[in-house]
N, CA, C and O atoms as a GROMACS GRO file, in nm:
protein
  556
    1UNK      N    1   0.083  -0.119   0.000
    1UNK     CA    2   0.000   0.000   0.000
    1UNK      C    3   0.087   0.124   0.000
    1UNK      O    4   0.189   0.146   0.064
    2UNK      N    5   0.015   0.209  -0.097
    2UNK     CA    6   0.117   0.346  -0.113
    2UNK      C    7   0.063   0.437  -0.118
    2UNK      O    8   0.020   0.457  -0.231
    3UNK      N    9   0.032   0.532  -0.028
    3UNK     CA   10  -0.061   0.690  -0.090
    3UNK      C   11  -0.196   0.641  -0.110
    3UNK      O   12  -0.247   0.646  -0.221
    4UNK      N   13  -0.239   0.608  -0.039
    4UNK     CA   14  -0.436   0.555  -0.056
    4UNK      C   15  -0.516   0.689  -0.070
    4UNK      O   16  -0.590   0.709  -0.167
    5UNK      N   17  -0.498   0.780   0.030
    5UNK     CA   18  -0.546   0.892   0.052
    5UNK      C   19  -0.686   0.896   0.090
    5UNK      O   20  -0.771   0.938   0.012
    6UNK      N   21  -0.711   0.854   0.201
    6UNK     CA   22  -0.803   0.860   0.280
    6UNK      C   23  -0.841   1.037   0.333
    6UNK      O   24  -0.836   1.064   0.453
    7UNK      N   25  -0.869   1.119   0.255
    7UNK     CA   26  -0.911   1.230   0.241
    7UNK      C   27  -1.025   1.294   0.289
    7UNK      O   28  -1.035   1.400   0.351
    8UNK      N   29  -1.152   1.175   0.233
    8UNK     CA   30  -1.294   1.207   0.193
    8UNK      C   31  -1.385   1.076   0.193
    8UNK      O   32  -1.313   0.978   0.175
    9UNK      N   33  -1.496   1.049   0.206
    9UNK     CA   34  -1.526   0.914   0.238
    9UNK      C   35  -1.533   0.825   0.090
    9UNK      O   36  -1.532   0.871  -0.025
   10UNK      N   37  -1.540   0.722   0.122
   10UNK     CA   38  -1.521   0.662   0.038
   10UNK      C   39  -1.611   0.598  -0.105
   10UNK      O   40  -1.629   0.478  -0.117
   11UNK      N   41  -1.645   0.669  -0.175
   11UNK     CA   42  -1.778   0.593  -0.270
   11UNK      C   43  -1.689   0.564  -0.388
   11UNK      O   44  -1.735   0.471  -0.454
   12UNK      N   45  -1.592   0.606  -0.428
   12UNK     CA   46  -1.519   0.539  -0.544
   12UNK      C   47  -1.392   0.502  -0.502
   12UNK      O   48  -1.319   0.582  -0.442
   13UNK      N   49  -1.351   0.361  -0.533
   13UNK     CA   50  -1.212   0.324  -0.527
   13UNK      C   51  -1.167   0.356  -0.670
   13UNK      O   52  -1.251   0.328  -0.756
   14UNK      N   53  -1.026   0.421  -0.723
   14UNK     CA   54  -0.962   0.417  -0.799
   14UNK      C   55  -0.867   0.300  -0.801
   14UNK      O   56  -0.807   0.254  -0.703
   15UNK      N   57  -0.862   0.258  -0.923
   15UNK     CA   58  -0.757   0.113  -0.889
   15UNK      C   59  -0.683   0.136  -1.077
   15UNK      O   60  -0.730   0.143  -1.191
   16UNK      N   61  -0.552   0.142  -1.015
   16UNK     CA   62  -0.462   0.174  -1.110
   16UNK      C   63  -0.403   0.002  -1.129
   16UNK      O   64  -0.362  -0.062  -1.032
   17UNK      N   65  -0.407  -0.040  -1.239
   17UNK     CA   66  -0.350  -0.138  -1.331
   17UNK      C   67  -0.542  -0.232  -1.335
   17UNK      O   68  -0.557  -0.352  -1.359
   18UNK      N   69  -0.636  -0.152  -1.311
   18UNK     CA   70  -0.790  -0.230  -1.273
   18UNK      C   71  -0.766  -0.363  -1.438
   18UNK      O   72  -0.765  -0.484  -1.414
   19UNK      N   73  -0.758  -0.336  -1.514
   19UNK     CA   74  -0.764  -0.379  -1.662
   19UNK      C   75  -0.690  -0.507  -1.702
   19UNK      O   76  -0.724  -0.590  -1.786
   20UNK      N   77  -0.547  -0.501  -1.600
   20UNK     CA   78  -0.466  -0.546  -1.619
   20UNK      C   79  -0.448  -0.703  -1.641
   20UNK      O   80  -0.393  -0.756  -1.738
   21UNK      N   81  -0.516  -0.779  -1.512
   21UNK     CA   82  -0.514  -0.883  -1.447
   21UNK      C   83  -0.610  -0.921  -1.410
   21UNK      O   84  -0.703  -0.841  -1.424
   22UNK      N   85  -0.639  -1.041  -1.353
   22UNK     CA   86  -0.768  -1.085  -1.275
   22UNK      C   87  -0.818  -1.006  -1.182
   22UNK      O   88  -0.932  -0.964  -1.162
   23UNK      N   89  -0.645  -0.979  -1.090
   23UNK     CA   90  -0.713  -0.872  -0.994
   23UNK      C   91  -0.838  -0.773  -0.961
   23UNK      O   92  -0.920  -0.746  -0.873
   24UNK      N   93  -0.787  -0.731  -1.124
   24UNK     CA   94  -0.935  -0.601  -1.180
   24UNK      C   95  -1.048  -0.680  -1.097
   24UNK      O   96  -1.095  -0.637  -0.991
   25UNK      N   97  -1.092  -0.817  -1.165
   25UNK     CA   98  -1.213  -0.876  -1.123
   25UNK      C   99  -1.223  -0.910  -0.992
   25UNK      O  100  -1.333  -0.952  -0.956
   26UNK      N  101  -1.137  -0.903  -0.915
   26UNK     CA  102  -1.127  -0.947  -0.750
   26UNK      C  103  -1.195  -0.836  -0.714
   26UNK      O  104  -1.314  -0.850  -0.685
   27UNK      N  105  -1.129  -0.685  -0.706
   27UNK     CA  106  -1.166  -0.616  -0.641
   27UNK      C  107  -1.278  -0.501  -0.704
   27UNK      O  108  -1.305  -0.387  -0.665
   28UNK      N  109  -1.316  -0.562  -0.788
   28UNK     CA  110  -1.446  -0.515  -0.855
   28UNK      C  111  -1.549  -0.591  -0.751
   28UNK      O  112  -1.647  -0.543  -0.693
   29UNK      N  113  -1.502  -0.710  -0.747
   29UNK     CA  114  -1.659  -0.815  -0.662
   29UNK      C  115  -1.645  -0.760  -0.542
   29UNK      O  116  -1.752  -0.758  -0.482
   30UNK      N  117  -1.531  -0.702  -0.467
   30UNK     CA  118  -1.530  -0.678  -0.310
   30UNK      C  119  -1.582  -0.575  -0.281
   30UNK      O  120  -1.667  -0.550  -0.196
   31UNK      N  121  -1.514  -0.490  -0.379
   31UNK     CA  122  -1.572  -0.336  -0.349
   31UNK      C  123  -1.731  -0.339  -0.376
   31UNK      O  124  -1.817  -0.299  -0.298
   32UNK      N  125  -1.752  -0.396  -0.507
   32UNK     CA  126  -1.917  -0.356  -0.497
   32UNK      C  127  -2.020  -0.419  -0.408
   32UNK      O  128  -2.142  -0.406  -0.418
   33UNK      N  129  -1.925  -0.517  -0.282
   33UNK     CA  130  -1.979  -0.587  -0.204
   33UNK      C  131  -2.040  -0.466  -0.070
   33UNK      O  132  -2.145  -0.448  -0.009
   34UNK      N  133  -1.920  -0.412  -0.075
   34UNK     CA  134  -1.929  -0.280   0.022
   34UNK      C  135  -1.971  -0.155  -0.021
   34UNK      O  136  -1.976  -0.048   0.038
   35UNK      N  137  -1.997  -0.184  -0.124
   35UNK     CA  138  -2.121  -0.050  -0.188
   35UNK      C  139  -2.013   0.052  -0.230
   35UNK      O  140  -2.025   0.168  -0.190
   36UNK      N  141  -1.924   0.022  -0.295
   36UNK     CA  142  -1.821   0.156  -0.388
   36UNK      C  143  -1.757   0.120  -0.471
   36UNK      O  144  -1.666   0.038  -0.463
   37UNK      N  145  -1.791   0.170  -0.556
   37UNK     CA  146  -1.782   0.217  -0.707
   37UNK      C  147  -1.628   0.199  -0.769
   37UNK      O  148  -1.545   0.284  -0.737
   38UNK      N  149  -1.592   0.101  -0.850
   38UNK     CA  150  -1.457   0.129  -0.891
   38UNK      C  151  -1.444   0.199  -0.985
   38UNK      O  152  -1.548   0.229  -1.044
   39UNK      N  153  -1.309   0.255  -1.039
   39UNK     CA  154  -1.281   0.338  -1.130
   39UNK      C  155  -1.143   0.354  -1.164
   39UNK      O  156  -1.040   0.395  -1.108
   40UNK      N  157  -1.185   0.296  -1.299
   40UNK     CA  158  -1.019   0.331  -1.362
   40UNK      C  159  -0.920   0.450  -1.294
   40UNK      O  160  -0.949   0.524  -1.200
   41UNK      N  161  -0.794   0.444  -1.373
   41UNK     CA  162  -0.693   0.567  -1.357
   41UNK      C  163  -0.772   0.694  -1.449
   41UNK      O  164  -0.824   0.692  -1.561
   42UNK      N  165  -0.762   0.772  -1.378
   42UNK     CA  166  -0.823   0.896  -1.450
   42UNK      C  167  -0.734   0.961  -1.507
   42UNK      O  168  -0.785   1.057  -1.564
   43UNK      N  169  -0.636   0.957  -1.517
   43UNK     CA  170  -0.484   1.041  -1.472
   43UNK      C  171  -0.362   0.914  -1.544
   43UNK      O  172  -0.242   0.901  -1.519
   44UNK      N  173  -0.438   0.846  -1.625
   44UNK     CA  174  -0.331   0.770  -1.694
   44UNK      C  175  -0.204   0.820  -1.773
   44UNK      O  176  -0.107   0.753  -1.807
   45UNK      N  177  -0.230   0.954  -1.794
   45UNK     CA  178  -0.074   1.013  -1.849
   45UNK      C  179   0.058   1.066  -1.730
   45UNK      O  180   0.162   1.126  -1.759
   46UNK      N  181   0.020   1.030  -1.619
   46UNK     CA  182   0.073   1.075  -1.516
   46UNK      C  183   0.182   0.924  -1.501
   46UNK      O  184   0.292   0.911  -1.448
   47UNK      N  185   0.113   0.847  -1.559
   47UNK     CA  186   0.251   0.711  -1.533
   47UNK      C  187   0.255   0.614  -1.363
   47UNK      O  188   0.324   0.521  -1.320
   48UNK      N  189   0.125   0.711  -1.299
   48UNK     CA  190   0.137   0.665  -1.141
   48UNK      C  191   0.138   0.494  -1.149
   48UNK      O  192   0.247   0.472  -1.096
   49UNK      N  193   0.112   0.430  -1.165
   49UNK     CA  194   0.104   0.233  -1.174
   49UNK      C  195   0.265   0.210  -1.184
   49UNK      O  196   0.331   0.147  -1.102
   50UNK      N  197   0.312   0.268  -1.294
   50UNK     CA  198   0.474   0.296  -1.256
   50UNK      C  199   0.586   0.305  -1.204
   50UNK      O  200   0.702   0.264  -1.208
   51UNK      N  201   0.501   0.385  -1.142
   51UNK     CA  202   0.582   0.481  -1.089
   51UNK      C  203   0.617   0.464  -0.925
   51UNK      O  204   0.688   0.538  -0.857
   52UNK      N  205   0.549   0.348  -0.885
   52UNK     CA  206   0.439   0.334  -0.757
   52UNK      C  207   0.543   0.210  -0.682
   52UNK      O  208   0.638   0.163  -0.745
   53UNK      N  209   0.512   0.174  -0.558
   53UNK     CA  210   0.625   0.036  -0.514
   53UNK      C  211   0.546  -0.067  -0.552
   53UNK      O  212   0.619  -0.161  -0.521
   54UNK      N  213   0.444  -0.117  -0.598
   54UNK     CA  214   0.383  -0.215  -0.654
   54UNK      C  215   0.487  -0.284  -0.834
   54UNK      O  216   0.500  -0.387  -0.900
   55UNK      N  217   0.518  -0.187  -0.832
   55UNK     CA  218   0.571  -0.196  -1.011
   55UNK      C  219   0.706  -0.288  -0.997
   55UNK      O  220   0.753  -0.324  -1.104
   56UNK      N  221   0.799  -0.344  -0.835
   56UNK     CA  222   0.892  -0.400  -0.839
   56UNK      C  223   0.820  -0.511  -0.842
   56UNK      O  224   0.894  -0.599  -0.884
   57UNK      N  225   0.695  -0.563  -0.816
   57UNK     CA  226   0.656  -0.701  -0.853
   57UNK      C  227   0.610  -0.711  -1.003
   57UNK      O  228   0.615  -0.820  -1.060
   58UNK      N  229   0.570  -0.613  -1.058
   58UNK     CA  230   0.499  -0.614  -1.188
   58UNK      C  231   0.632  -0.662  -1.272
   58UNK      O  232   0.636  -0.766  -1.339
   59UNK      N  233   0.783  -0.533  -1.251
   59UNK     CA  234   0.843  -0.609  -1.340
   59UNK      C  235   0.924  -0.750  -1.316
   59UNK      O  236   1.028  -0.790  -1.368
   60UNK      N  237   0.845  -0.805  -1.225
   60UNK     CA  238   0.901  -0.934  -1.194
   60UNK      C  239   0.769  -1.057  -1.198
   60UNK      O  240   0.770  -1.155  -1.124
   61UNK      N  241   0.663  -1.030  -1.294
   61UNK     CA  242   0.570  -1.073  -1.367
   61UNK      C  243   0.463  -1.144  -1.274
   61UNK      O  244   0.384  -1.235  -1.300
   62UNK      N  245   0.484  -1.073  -1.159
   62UNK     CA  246   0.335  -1.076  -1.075
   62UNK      C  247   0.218  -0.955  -1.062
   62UNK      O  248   0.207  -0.852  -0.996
   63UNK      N  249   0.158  -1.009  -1.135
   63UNK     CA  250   0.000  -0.882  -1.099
   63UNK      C  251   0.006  -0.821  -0.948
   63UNK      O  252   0.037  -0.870  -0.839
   64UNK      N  253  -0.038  -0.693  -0.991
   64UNK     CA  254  -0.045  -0.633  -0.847
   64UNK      C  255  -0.174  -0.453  -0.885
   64UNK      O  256  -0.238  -0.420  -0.985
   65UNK      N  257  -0.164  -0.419  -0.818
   65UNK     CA  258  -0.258  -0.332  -0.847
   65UNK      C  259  -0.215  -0.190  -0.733
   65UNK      O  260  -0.166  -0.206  -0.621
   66UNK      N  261  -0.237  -0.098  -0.776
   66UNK     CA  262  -0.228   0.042  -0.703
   66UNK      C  263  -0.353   0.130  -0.643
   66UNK      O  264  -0.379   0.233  -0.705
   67UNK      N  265  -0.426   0.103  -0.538
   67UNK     CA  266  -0.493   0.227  -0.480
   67UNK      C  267  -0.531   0.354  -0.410
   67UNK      O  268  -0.503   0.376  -0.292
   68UNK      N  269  -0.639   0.491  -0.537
   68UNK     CA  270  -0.630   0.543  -0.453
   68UNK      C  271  -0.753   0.590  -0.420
   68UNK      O  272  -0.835   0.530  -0.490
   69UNK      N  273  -0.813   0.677  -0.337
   69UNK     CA  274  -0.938   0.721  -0.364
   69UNK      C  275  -1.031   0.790  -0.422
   69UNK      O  276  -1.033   0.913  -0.420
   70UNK      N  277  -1.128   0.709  -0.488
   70UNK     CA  278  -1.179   0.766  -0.611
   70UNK      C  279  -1.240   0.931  -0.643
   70UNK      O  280  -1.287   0.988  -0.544
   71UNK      N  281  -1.240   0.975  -0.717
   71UNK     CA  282  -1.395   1.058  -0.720
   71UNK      C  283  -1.400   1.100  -0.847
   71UNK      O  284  -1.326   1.065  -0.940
   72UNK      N  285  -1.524   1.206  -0.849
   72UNK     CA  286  -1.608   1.259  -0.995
   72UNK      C  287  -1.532   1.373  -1.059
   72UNK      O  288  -1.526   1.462  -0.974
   73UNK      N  289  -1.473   1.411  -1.170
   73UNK     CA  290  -1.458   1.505  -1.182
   73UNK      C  291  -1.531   1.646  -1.165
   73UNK      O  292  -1.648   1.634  -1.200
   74UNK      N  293  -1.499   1.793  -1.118
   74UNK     CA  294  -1.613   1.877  -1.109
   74UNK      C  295  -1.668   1.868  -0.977
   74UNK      O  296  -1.766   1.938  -0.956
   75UNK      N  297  -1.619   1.785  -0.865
   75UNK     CA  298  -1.677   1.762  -0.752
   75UNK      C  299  -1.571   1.791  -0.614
   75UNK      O  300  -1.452   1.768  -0.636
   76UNK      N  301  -1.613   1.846  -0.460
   76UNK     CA  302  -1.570   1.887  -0.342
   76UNK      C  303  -1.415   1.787  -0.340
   76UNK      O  304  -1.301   1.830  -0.324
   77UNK      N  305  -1.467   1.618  -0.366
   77UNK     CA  306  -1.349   1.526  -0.334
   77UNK      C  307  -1.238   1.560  -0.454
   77UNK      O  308  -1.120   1.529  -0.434
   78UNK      N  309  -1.287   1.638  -0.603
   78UNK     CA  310  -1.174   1.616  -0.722
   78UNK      C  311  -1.116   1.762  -0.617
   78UNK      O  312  -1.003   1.723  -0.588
   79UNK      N  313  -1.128   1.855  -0.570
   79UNK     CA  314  -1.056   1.991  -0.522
   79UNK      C  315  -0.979   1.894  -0.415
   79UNK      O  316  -0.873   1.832  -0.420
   80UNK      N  317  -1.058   1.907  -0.338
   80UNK     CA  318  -0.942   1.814  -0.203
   80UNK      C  319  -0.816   1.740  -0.288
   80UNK      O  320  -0.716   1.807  -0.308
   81UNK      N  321  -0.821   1.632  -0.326
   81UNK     CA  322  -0.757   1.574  -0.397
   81UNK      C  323  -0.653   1.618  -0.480
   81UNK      O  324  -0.543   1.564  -0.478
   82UNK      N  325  -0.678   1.710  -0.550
   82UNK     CA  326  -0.578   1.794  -0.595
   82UNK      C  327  -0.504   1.926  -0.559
   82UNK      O  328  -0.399   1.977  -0.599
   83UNK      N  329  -0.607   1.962  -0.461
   83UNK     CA  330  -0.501   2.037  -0.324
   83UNK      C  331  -0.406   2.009  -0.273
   83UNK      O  332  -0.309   2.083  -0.257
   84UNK      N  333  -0.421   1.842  -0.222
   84UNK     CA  334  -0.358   1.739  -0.195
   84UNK      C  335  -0.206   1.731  -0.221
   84UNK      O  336  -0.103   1.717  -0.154
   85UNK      N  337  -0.248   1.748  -0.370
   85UNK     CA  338  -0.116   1.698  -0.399
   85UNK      C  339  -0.027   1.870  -0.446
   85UNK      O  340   0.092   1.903  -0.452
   86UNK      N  341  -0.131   1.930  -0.465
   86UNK     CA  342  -0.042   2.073  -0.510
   86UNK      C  343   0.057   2.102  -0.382
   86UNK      O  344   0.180   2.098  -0.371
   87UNK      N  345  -0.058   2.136  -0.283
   87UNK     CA  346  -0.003   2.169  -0.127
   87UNK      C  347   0.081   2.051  -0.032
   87UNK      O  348   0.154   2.101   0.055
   88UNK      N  349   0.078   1.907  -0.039
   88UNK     CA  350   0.097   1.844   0.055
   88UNK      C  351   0.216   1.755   0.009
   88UNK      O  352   0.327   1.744   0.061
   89UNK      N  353   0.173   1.701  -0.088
   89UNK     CA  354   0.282   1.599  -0.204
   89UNK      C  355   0.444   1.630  -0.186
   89UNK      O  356   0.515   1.712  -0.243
   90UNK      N  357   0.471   1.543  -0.096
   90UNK     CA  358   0.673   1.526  -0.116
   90UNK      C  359   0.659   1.711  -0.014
   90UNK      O  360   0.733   1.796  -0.064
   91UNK      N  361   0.586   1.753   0.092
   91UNK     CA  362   0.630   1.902   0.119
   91UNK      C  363   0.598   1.878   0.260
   91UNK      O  364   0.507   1.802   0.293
   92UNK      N  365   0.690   1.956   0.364
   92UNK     CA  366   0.674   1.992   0.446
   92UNK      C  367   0.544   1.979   0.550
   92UNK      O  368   0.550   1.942   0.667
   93UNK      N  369   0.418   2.024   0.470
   93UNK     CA  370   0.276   1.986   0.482
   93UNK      C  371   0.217   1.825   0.491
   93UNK      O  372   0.106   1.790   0.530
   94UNK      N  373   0.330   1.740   0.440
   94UNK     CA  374   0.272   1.624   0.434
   94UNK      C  375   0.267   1.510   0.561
   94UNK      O  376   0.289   1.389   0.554
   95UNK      N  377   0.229   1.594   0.685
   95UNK     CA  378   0.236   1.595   0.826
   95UNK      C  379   0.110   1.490   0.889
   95UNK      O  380   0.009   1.447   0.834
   96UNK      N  381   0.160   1.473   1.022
   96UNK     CA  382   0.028   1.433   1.095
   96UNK      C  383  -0.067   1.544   1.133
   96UNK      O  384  -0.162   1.520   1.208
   97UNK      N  385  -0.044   1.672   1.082
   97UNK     CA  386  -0.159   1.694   1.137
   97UNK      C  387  -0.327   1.743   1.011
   97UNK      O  388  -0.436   1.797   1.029
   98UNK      N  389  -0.222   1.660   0.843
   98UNK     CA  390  -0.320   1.696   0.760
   98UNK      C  391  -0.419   1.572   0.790
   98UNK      O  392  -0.392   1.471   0.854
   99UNK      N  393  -0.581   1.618   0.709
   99UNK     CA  394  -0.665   1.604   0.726
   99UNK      C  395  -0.716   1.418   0.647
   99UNK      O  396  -0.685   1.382   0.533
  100UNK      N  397  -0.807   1.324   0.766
  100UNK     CA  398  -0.744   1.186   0.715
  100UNK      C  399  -0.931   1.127   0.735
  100UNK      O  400  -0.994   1.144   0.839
  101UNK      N  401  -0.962   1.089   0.666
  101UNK     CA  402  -1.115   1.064   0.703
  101UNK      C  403  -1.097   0.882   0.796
  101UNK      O  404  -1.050   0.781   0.744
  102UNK      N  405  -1.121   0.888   0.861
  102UNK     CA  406  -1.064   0.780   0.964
  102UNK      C  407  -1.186   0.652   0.908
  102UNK      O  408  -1.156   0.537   0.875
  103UNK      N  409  -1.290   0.698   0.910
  103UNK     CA  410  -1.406   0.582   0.900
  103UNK      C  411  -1.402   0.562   0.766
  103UNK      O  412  -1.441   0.452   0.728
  104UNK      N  413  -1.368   0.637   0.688
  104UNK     CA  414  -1.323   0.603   0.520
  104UNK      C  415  -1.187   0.507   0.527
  104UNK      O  416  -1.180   0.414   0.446
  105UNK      N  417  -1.086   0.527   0.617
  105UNK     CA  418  -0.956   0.466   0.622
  105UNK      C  419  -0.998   0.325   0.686
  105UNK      O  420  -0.942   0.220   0.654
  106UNK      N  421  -1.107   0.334   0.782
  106UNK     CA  422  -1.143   0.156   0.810
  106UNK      C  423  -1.203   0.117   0.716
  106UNK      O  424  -1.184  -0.005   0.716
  107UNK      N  425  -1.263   0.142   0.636
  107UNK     CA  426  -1.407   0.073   0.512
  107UNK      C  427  -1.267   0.038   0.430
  107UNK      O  428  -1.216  -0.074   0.442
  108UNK      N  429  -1.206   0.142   0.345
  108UNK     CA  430  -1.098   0.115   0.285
  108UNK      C  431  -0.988  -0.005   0.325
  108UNK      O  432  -0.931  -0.072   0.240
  109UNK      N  433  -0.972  -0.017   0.454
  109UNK     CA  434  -0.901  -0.128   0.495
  109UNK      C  435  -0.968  -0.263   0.516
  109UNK      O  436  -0.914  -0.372   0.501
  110UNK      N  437  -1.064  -0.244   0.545
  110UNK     CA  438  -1.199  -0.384   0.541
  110UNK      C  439  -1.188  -0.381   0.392
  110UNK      O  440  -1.116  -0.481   0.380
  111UNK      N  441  -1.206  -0.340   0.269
  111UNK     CA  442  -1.188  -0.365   0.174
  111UNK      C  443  -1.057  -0.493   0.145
  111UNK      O  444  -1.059  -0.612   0.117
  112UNK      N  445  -0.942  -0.386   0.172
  112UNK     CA  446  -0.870  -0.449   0.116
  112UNK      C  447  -0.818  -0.577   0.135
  112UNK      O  448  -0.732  -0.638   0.072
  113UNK      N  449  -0.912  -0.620   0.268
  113UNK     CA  450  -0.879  -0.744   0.388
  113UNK      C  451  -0.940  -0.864   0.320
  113UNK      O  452  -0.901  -0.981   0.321
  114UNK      N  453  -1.056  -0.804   0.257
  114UNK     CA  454  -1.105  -0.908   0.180
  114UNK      C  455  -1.096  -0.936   0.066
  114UNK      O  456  -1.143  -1.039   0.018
  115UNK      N  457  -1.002  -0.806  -0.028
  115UNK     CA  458  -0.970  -0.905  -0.100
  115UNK      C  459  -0.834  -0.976  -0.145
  115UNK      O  460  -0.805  -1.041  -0.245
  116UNK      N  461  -0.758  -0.938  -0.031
  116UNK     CA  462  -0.663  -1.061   0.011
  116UNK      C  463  -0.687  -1.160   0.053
  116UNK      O  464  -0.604  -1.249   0.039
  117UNK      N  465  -0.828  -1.190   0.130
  117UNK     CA  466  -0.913  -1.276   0.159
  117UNK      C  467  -0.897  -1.414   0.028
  117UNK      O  468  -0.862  -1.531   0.010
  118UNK      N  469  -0.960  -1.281  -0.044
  118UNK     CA  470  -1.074  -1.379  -0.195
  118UNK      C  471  -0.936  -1.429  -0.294
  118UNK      O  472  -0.928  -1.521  -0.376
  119UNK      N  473  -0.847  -1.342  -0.256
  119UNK     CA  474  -0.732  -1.390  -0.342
  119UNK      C  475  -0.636  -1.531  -0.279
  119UNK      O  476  -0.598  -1.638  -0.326
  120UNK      N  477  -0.630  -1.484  -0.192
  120UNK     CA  478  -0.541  -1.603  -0.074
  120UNK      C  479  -0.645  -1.715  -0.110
  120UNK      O  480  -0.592  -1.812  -0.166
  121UNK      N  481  -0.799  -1.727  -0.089
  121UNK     CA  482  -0.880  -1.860  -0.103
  121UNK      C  483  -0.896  -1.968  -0.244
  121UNK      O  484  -0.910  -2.089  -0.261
  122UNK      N  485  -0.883  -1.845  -0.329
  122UNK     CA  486  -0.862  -1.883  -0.486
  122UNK      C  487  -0.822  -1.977  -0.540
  122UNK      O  488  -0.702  -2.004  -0.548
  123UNK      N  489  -0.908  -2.044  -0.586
  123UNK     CA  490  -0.808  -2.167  -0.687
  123UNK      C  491  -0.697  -2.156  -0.785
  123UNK      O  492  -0.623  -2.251  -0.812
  124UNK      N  493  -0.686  -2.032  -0.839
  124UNK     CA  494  -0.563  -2.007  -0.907
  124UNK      C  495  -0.513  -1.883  -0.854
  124UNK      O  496  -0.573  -1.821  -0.766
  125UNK      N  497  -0.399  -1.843  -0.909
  125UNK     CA  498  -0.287  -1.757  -0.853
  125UNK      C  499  -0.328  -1.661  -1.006
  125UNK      O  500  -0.330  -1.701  -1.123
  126UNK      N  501  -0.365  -1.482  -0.934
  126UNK     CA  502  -0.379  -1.410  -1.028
  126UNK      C  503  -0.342  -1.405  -1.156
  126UNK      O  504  -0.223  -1.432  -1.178
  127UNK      N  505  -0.412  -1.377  -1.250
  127UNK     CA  506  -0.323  -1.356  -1.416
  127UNK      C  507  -0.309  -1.239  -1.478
  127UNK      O  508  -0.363  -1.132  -1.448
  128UNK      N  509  -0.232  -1.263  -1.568
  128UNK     CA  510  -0.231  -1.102  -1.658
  128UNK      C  511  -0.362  -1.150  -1.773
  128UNK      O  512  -0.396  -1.263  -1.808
  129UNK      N  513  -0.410  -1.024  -1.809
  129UNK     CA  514  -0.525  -1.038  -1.862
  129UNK      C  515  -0.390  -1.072  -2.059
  129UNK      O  516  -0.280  -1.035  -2.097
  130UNK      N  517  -0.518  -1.172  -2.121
  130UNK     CA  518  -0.452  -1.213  -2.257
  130UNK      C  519  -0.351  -1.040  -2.370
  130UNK      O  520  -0.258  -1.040  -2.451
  131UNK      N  521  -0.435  -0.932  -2.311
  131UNK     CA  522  -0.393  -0.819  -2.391
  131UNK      C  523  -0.325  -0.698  -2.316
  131UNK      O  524  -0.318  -0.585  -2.365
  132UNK      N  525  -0.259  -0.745  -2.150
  132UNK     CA  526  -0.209  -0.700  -2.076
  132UNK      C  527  -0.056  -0.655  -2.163
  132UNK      O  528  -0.011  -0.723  -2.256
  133UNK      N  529   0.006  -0.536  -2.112
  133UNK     CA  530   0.125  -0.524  -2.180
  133UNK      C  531   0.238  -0.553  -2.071
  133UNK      O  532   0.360  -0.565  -2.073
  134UNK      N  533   0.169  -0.556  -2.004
  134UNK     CA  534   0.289  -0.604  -1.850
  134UNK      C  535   0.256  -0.797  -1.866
  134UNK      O  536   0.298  -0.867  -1.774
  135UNK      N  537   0.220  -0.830  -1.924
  135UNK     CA  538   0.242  -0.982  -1.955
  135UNK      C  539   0.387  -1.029  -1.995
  135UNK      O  540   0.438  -1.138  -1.967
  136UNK      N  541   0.450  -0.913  -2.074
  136UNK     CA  542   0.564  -0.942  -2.134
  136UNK      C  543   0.683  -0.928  -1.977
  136UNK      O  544   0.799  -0.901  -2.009
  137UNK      N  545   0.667  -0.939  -1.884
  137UNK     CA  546   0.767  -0.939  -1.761
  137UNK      C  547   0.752  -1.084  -1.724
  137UNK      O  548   0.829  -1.126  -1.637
  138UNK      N  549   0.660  -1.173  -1.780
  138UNK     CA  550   0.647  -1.325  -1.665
  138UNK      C  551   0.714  -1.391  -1.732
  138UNK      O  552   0.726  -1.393  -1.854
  139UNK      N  553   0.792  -1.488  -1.602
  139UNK     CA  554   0.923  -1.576  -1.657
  139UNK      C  555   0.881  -1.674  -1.689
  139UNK      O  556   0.954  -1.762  -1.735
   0.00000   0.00000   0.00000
């Protein structure tokens, strides 16, 4: 886990590499178990899946996935969010005493519990989807 950003409560998960792998489909079933909304990278020219500590397993040809918290463009959570990162990102500001939605940070973590859950129970071990371009890393 890297930068989740528990900001604002939670109705959209963003899930960076969602497309990629089975994964996508794991945490599509969990989240909409708990009533929130997934959603691609919005911000795919930014390179974040990349760029991210998840990407030392990717190029070592295990699926993995990046989250952060979702929202609408045009909306209270897209300002926060990009305040976020104008004001707080890699600065001085990026303190305990900025602002952390706590009951969004448990739902978000009950999320993710289960679907390490659904993955750990699984009959097979995640895949890259047939038209994945990170397929080309598995040995």
């Amino acid at each position: 886990m890297d930068m989740y950003l528990p900001l604002f409560p939670l109705k959209y998960l963003e899930v960076q590499g969602l497309d990629e792998s089975t994964l996508g489909d794991d945490v599509r079933a969990v989240a909409g178990q708990a009533g929130v909304q997934v959603q691609a990278d919005k911000e795919p020219e930014h390179n974040r899946f990349i760029r991210s500590d998840q990407y030392s397993f990717i190029k070592r040809g295990v699926p993995a996935l990046a989250f952060k918290f979702g929202w609408i463009p045009g909306t209270a959570e897209e300002k926060t969010f990009k305040a976020w990162y104008a004001e707080r990102y890699h600065a001085p500001a990026d303190d305990l005493s900025q602002p952390v939605d706590l009951a969004a940070a448990a739902q978000f973590d009950a999320i993710l519990e289960k679907l390490a859950l659904r993955v750990a129970d699984a009959d097979r071990r995640p895949e890259w989807k047939p038209k994945s371009f990170f397929r080309r890393f598995v040995r």
